[in-house]
N, C-alpha and C positions, 0 to 999 in steps of 0.2 A: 534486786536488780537496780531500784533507784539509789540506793544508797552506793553502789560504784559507780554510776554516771555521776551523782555528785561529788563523789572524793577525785575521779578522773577530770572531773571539773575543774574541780577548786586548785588540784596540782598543776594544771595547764595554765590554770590563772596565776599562781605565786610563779610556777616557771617563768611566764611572761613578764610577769612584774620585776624580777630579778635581771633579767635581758635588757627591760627597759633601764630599771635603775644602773645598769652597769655601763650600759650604751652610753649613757648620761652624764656618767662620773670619769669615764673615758675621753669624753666633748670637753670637760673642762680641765681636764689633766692633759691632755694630748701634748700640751710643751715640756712634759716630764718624759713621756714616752715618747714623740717622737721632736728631739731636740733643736731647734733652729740657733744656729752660730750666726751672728751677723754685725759687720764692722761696717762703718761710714767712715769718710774723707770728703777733705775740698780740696782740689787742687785749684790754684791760685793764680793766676797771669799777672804778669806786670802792668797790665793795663785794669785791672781791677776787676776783670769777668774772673767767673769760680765755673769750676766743674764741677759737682758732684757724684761721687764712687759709692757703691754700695757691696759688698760683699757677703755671701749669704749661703749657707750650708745645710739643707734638712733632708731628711727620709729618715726613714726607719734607720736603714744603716749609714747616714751617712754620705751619701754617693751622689749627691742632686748638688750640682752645684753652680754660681749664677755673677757673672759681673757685671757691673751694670756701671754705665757711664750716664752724666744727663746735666741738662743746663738749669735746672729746676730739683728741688731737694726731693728723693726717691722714696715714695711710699709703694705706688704700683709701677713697676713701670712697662713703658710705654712703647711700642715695638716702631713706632711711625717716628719716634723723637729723640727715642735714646739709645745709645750703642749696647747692645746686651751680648755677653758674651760667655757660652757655657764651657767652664773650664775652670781647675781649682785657681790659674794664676795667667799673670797677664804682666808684661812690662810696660813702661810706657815712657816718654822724654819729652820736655816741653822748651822750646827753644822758641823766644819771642811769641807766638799768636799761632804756634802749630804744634798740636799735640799728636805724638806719634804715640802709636799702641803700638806693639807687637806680639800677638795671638799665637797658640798652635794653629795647625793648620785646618783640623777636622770641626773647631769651637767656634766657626764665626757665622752668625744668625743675620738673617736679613739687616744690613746697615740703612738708619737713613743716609738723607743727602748729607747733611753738617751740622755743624754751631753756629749762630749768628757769631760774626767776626774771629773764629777761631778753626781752622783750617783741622781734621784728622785728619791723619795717615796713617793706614792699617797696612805692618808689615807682615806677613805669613811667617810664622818660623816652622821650620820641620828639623827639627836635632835628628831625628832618626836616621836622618840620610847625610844631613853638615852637620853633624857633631862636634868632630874630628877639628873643622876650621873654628870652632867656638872653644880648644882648646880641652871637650869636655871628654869623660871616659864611659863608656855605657856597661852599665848592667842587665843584666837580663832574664827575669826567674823563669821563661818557658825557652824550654829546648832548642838551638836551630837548628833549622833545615838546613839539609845539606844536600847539595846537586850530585 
């Protein structure tokens, strides 16, 4: 009877040891498994102020996706200071000391106030509905409804 509490022992010990060691080796591989994409930019005023843009894509599949605007170079950013905007893409035009974005409509996250000396303007786009006036053609892979 001792000798299977010990063997039921010792198997629960290497199990657990294997869980651990794997847990472990998961912690330090996780940017193999789970991929992070991520591009910078500065956009640049004539007046000599920079923006900085951060672009950023991770999950498992893929699907988490993050733009970030900010006056200060992006490692975390910062909900109180910088424009953060969830959506794969974003437009944007800079005309003298006003930076205009233009967003979907469903992707725009608490904005602060502004930039010191450089004015945003966050346009909404919604193609789903003005498409048509942006010249574009829609596709559509789930079925429509019909009245």
């Amino acid at each position: 009877m001792k000798k299977n509490k010990k063997k039921i022992f010792l198997s629960l010990l290497v199990l657990v040891s294997l869980v651990i060691g794997y847990a472990c080796w998961n912690i330090q591989n996780s940017e193999k498994i789970f991929p992070t994409n991520e591009k910078s930019l500065i956009i640049n005023f004539t007046d000599g102020k920079n923006i900085y843009v951060r672009t950023k894509v991770w999950g498992v599949s893929g699907n988490h996706e993050e733009i970030v605007f900010s006056e200060t170079p992006i490692t975390i950013p910062n909900k109180e200071n910088d424009y953060i905007f969830y959506t794969e893409e974003v437009f944007y035009k800079i005309e003298d000391n006003i930076l205009t974005i233009y967003v979907p409509l469903c992707d725009i996250d608490e904005l602060p106030n502004s930039f010191k000396g450089i004015e945003v303007i966050i346009n909404e786009l919604d193609y789903s509905i003005n498409y048509q006036k942006y010249g574009l053609h829609k596709i559509n892979c789930r079925p429509t409804k019909t009245k």
